[in-house]
C-alpha positions as semicolon CSV with decimal commas, in nm:
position;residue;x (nm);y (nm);z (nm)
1;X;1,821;-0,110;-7,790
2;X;2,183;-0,194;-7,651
3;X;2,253;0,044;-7,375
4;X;2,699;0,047;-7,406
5;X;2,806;0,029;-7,087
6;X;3,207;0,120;-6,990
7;X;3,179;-0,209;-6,729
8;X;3,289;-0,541;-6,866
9;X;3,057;-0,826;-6,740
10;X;3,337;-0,997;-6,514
11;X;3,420;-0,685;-6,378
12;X;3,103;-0,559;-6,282
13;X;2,970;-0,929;-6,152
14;X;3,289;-0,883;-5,895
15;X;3,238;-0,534;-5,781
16;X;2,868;-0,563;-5,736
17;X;2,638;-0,694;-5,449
18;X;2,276;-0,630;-5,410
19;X;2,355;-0,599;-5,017
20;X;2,263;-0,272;-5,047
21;X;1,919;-0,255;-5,219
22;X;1,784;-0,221;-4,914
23;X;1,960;0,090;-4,865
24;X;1,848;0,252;-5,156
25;X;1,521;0,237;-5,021
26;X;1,574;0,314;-4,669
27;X;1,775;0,671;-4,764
28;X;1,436;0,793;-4,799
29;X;1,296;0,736;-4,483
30;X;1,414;0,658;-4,121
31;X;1,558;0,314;-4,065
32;X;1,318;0,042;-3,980
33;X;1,359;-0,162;-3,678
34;X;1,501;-0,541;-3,702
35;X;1,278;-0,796;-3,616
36;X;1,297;-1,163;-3,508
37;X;1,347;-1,381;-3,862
38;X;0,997;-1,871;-4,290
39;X;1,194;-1,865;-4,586
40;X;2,087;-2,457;-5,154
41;X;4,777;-3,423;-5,660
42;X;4,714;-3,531;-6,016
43;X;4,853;-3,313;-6,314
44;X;4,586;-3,078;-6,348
45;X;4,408;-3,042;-6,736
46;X;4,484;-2,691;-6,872
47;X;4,095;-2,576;-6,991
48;X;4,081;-2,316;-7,263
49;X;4,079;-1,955;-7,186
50;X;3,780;-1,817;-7,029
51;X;3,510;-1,688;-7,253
52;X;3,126;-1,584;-7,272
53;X;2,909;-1,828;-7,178
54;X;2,717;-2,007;-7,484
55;X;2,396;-1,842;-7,372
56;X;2,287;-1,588;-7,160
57;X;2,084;-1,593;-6,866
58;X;1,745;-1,429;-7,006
59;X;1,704;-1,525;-7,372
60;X;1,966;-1,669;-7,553
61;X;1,863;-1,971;-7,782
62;X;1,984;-2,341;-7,638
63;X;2,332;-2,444;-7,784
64;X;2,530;-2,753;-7,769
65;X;2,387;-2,978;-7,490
66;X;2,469;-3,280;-7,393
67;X;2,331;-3,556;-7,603
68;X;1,994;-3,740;-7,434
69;X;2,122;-4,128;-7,357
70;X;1,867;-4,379;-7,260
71;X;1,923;-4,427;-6,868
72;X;2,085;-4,767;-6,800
73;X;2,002;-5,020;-6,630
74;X;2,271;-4,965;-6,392
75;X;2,503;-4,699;-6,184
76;X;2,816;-4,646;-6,353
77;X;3,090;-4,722;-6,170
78;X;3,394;-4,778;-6,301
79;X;3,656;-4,838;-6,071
80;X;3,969;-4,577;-6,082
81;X;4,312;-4,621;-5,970
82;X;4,238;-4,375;-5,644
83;X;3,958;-4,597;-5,561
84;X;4,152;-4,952;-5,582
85;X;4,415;-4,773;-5,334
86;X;4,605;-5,086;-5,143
87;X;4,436;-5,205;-4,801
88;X;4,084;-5,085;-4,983
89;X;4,126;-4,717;-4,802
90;X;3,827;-4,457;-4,829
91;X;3,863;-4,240;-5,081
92;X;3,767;-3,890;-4,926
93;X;3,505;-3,661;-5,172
94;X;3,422;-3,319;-5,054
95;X;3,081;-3,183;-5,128
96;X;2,984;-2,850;-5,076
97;X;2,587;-2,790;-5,107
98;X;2,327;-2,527;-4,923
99;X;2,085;-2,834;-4,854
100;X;1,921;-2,983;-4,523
101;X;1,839;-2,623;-4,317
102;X;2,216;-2,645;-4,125
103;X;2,523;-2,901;-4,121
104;X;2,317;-3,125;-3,862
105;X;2,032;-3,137;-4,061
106;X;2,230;-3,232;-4,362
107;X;2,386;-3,524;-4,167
108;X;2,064;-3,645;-4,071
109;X;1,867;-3,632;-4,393
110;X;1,767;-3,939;-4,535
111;X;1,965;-3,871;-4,854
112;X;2,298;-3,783;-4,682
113;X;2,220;-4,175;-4,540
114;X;2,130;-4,333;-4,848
115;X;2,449;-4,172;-5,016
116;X;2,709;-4,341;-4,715
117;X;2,521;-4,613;-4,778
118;X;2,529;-4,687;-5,118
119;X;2,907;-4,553;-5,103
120;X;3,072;-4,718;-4,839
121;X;3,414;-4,695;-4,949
122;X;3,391;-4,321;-5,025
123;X;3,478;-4,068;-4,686
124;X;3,228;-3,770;-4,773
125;X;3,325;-3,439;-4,618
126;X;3,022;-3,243;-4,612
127;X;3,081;-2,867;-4,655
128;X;2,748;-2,715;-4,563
129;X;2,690;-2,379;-4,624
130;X;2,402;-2,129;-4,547
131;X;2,175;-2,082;-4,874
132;X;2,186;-1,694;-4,653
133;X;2,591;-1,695;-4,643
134;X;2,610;-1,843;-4,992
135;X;2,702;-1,502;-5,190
136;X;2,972;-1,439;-4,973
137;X;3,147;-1,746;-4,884
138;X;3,127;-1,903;-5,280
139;X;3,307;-1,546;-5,358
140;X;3,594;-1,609;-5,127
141;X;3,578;-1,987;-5,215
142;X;3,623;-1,892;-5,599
143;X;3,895;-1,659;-5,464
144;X;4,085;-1,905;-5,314
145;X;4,022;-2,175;-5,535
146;X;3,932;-2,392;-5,234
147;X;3,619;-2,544;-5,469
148;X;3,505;-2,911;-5,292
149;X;3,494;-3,211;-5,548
150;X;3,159;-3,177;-5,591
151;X;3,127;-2,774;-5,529
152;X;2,773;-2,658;-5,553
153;X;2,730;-2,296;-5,775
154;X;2,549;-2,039;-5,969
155;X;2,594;-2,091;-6,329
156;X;2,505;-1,762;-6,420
157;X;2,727;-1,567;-6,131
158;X;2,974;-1,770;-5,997
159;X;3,068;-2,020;-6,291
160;X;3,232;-1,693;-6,555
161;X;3,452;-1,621;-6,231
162;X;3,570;-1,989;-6,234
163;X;3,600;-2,027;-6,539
164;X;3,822;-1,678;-6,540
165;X;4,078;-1,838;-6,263
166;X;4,059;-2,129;-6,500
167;X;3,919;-2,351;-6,220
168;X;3,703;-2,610;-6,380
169;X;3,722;-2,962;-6,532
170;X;3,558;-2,985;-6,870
171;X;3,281;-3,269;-6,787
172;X;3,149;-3,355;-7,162
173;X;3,352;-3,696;-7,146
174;X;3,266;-3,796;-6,742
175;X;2,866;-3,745;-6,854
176;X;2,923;-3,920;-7,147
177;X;3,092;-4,199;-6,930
178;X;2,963;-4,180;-6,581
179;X;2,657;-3,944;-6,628
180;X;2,383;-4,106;-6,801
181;X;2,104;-4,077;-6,558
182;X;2,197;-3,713;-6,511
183;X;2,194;-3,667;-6,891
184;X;1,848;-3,879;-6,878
185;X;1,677;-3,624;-6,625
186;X;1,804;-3,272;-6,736
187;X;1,662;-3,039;-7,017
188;X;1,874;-2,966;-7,259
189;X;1,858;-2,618;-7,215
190;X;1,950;-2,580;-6,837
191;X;2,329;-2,693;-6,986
192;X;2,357;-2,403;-7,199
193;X;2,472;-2,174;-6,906
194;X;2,790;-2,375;-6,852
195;X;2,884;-2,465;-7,215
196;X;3,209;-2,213;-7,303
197;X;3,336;-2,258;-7,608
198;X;3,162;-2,546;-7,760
199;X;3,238;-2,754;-7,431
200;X;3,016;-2,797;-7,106
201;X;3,165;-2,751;-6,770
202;X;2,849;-2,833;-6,580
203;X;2,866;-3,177;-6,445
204;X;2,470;-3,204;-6,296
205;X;2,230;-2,851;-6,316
206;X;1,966;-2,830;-6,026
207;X;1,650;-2,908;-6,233
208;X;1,445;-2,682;-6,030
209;X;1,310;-2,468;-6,267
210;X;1,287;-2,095;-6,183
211;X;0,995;-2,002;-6,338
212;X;0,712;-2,110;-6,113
213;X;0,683;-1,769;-5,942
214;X;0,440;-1,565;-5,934
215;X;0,218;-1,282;-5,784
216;X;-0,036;-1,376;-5,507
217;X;-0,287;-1,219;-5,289
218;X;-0,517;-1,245;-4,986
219;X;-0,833;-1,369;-5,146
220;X;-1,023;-1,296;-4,852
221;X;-0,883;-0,978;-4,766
222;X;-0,991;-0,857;-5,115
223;X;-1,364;-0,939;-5,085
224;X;-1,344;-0,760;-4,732
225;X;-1,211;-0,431;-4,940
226;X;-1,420;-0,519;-5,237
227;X;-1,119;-0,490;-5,450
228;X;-1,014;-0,676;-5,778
229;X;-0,658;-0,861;-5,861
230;X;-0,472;-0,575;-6,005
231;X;-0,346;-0,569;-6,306
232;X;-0,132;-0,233;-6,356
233;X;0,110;-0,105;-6,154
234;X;-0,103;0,167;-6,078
235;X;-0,349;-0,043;-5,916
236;X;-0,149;-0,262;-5,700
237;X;0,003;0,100;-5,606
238;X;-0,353;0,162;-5,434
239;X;-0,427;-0,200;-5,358
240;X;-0,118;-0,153;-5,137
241;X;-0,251;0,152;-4,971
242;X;-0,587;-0,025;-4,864
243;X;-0,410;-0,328;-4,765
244;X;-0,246;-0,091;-4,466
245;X;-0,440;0,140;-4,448
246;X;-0,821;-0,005;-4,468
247;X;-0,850;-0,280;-4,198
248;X;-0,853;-0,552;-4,465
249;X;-0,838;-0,862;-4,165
250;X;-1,178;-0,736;-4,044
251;X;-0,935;-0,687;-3,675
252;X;-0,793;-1,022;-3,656
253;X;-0,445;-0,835;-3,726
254;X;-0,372;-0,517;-3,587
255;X;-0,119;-0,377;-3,804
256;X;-0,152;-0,481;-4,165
257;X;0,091;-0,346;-4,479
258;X;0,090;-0,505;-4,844
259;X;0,385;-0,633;-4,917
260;X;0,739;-0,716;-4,804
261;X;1,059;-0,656;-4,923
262;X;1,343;-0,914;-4,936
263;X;1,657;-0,693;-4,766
264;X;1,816;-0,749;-5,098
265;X;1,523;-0,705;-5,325
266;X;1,610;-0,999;-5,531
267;X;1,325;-1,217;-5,459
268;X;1,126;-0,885;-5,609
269;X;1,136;-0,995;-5,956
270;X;0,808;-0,888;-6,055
271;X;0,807;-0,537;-5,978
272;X;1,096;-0,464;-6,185
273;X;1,003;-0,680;-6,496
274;X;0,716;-0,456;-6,529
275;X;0,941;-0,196;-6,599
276;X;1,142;-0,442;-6,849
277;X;1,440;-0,471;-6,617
278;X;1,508;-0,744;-6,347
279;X;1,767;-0,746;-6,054
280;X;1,808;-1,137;-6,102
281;X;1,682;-1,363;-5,842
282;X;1,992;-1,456;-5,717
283;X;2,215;-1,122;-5,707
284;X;2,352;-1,214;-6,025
285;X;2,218;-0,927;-6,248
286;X;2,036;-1,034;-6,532
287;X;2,133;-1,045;-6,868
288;X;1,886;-1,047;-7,214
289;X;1,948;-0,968;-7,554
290;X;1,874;-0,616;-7,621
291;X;1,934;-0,563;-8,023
292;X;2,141;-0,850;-8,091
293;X;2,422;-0,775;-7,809
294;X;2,418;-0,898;-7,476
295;X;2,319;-0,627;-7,176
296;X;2,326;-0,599;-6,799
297;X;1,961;-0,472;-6,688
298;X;2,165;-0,318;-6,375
299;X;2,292;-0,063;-6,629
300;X;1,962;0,003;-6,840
301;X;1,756;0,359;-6,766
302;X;1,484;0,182;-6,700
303;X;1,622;0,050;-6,398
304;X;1,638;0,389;-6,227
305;X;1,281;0,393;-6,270
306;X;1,172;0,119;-6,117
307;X;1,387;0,186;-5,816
308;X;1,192;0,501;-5,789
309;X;0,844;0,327;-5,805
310;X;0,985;0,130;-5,516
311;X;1,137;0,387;-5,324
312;X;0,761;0,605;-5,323
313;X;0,577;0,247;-5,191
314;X;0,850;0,280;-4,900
315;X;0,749;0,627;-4,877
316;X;0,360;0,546;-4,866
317;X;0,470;0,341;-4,555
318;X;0,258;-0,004;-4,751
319;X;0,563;-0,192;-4,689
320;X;0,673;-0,397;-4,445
321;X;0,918;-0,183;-4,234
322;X;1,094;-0,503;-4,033
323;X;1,147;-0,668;-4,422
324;X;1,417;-0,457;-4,531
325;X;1,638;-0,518;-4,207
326;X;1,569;-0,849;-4,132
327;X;1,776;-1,183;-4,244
328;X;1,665;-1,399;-4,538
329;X;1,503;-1,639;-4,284
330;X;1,287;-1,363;-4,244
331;X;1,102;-1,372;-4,572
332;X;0,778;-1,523;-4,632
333;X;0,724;-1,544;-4,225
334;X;0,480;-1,222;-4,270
335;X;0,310;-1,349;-4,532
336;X;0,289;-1,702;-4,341
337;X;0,155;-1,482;-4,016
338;X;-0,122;-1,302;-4,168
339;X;0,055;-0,948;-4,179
340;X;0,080;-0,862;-4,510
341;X;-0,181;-0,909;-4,823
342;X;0,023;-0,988;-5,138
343;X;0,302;-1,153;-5,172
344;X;0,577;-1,274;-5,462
345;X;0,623;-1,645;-5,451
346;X;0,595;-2,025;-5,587
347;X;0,274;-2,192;-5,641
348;X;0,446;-2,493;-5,485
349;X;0,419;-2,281;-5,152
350;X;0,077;-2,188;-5,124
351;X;-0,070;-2,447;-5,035
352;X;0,150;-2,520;-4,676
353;X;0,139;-2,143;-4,666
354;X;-0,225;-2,108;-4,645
355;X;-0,266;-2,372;-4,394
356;X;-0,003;-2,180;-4,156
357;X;-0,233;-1,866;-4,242
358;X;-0,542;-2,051;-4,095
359;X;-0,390;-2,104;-3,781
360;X;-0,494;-1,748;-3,716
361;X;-0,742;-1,652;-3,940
362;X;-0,968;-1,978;-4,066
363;X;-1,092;-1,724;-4,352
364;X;-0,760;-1,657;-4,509
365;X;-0,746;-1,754;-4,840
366;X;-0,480;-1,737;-5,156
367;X;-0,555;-1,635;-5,487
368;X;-0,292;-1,582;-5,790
369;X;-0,271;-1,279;-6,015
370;X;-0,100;-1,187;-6,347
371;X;0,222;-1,022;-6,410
372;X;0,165;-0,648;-6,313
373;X;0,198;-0,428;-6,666
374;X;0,413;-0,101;-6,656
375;X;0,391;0,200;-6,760
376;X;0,502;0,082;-7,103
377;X;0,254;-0,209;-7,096
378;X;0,588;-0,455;-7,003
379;X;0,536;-0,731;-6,763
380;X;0,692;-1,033;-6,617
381;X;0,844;-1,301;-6,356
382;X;1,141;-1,431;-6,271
383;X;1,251;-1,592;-6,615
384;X;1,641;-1,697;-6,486
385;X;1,552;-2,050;-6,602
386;X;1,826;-2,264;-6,471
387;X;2,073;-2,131;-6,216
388;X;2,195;-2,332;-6,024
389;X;2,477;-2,596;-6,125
390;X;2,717;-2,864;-5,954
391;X;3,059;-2,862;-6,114
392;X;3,373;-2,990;-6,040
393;X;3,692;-2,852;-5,993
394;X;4,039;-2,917;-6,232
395;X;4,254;-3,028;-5,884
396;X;3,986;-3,313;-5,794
397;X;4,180;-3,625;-5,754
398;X;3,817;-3,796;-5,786
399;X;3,663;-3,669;-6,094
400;X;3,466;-3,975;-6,210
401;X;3,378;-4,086;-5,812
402;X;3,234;-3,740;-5,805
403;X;3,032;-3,779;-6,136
404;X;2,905;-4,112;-5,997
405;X;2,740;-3,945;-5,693
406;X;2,555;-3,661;-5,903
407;X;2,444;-3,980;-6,141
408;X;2,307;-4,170;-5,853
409;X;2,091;-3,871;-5,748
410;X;1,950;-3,892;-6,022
411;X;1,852;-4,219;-6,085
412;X;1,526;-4,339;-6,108
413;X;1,513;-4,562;-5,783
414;X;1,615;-4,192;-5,570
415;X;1,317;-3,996;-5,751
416;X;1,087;-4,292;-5,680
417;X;1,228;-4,239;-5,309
418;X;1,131;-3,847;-5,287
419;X;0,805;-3,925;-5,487
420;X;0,733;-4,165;-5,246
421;X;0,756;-3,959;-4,926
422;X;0,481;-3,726;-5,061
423;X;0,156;-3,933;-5,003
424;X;0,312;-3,944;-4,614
425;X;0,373;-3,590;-4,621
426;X;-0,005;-3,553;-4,715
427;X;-0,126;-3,764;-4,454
428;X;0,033;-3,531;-4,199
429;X;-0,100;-3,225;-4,347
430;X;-0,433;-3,399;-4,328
431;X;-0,410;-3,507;-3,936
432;X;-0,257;-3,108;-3,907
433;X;-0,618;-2,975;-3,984
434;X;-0,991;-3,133;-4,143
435;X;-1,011;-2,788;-4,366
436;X;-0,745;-2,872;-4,567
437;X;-0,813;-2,707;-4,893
438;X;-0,468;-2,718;-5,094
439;X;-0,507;-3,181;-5,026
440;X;-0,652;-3,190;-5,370
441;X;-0,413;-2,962;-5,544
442;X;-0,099;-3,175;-5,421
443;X;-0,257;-3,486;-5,488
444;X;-0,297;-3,391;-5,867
445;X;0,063;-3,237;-5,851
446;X;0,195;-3,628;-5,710
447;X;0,004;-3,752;-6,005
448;X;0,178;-3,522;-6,234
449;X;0,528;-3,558;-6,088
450;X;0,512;-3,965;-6,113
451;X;0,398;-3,890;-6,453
452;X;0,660;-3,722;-6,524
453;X;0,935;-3,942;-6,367
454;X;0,729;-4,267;-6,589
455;X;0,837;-4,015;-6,882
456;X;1,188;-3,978;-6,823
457;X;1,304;-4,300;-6,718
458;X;1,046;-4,518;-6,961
459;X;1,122;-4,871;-7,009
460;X;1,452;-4,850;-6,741
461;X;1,449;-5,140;-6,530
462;X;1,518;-5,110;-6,145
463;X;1,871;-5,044;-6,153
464;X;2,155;-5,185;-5,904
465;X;2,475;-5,084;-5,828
466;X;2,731;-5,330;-6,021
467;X;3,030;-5,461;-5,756
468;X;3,294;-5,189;-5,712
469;X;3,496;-5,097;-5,426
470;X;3,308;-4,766;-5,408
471;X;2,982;-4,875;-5,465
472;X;2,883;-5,240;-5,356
473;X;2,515;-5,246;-5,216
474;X;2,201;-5,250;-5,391
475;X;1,983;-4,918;-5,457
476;X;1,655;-4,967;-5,324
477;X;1,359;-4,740;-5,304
């Protein structure tokens, strides 16, 4: 049922942070101590008034995307009147992103050199930010309105606020014009979080889908307690409890708990969909469809509850005490080091992550379990789909430039280049260690992923960039 709440959605997504989950938690017992941190002047259009995004976050059905084109057999790149400036000048594009680990890294990456490369005539100012120091820097960036050309977002958080100080270019026409190989690669329903009003102000989504997460668990440390994979929240409850309590390493670690807890309790999505309410992965609440309206789990009853399940695992003392103090770089690094038992994450981490378990206990082993049930039988992961979303901002004087860079990231010739890197990458995990268990399990996932790039860009010849004073060198793998 619709639970009516007096807070209107813009209001509440501006007031709130989940910075203080971890207080919740800690009021009940004495503060943990920190530890050392494993763990993205042209006349401005007037777009129409802010309003409701097309779809919600949880389960909205898919509305107006942008139609599927066949992906060309070139970049487009049509030359604009900034671009031809006299004396051929560099055109400067900002981009603001939360890849490559820190600004240096970014520099260095090979796809920060492929993209000077292939645009020599374009002066990229890179506007790194920490994926830790996103939530408060995009806030006072939307604030200011200080977004970068190519400005790097949360569809489901950050985009309604944009859209509110009536910040953003509609990009239907660029994608229809400059866009095709983004159009090619995307599912149509990662563009229904930036469609308003019948038009779509996303100009490329991330097309990392969220929902790879799940629950997973010390094989090894199981058989030593003669336990099962739970499958209630009552009997991860006492899983927990044996995992700190019962010497599940057989000694080779000393203290032992069962899980962590991000400080922020957003990468926690499974507990709380178990009680049919989810924080949102990325402290953005998380909105379903509760009886036909649209409702902020933050505000349902349920959610009460499952902070009080938490807050009595905190009180057990099963969790982590250094997790709910420490930075985000701290999270996964117990799980990594053999200190805790079960642990939320992606299946596309386990295997690197068991190999850095080895390194101190050859045993250690991963296993996957289902979606814990509630007391009300509910269960669940992280479901957010498609959050994250590159858009572009109404003062850009390089619109179409920008579109072009998003379009050449996702051409086929740059997803043969990050397909490519992954047999080296397995080589190296080979020389790493002989026991290497997971080798099989990324080979198959290679296989699927080329599989899936012959899908999407069938029959496309190997493109090339067409003469242009932004773009004038060949693309090549």
């Amino acid at each position: 049922m619709q639970i009516p709440s007096p807070t209107s959605r813009r209001a509440f997504l501006r007031l709130t942070s989940l910075g203080a989950g971890g207080l919740i938690l800690a009021a009940c017992a004495p503060a943990p101590a920190p530890s050392a941190p494993a763990a993205p002047a042209a006349a401005q259009p007037t777009a129409p008034a802010a309003a409701q995004p097309t779809a919600a976050a949880a389960a909205a059905q898919p509305t107006t995307a942008p139609a599927v084109a066949p992906a060309p057999t070139t970049v487009p790149v049509a030359a604009t009147a900034a671009v031809s400036a006299a004396g051929g000048a560099k055109v400067k594009l900002s981009i603001s992103h939360i890849g490559g680990g820190s600004l240096n890294g970014s520099e260095k990456s090979d796809r920060m050199k492929q993209l000077r490369a292939t645009f020599p005539n374009l002066e990229i100012e890179n506007r790194w930010m920490s994926y830790s120091a996103y939530v408060d820097k995009i806030s006072l960036i939307t604030s200011t309105g200080d977004l970068a050309d190519l400005q790097f977002a949360n569809a489901f958080n950050d985009v309604p606020l944009m859209m509110d100080s009536n910040l953003l270019l509609e990009t239907g026409p660029l994608l229809d014009k400059a866009g095709t190989h983004i159009k090619a690669a995307t599912p149509p329903e990662a563009w229904d979080s930036t469609n308003y009003s019948g038009k779509q102000y996303g100009a490329a989504h991330n097309i990392y889908d969220l929902n790879v997460w799940g629950t997973y668990y010390r094989k090894d440390w199981l058989d030593n307690l003669g336990a099962k994979i739970p499958q209630t929240l009552d009997e991860y409850a006492q899983l927990l409890k044996d995992m700190t309590f019962k010497d599940p390493s057989k000694g080779v670690t000393k203290q032992t708990y069962g899980r962590m807890f991000l400080n922020s309790i957003k990468f926690d999505d499974d507990l709380f969909h178990a009680f049919d309410v989810a924080v949102g992965h990325h402290a953005n609440g998380f909105w379903r469809d509760r009886g036909g309206k649209l409702a902020l789990d933050w505000v349902h009853p349920n959610m009460k509850t499952a902070w009080d399940w938490l807050r009595q695992r905190w009180a057990d003392k099963v969790v982590d005490p250094d997790s709910l103090t420490a930075q985000l770089d701290y999270w996964g690094q117990p799980w990594s080091a053999g200190k805790i038992g079960t642990m939320y994450s992606g299946w596309t981490f386990v295997d690197s992550t068991q190999l850095d378990m080895r390194k101190t206990d050859p045993k250690a082993e991963i296993v996957g379990g289902p979606a814990l049930k509630g007391p009300d039988g509910a269960q669940g992961f992280t479901g957010e789909g498609f959050p994250w979303v590159y858009v572009i901002p109404q003062k850009s004087q390089v619109p179409e430039q920008a579109m072009q860079v998003l379009d050449w990231f996702m051409a086929p010739q740059q997803a043969a280049r990050r397909a490519a890197e992954i047999p080296w990458l397995l080589s190296r995990h080979a020389e790493r260690t002989e026991a290497h268990a997971g080798l099989a399990t990324l080979r198959r996932r290679f296989d699927l992923l080329s599989l899936v790039g012959r899908r999407v860009h069938a029959g496309t010849p190997s493109a090339t960039c067409a003469p242009s004073p932004i773009c004038d060198s060949t693309i090549s793998a």
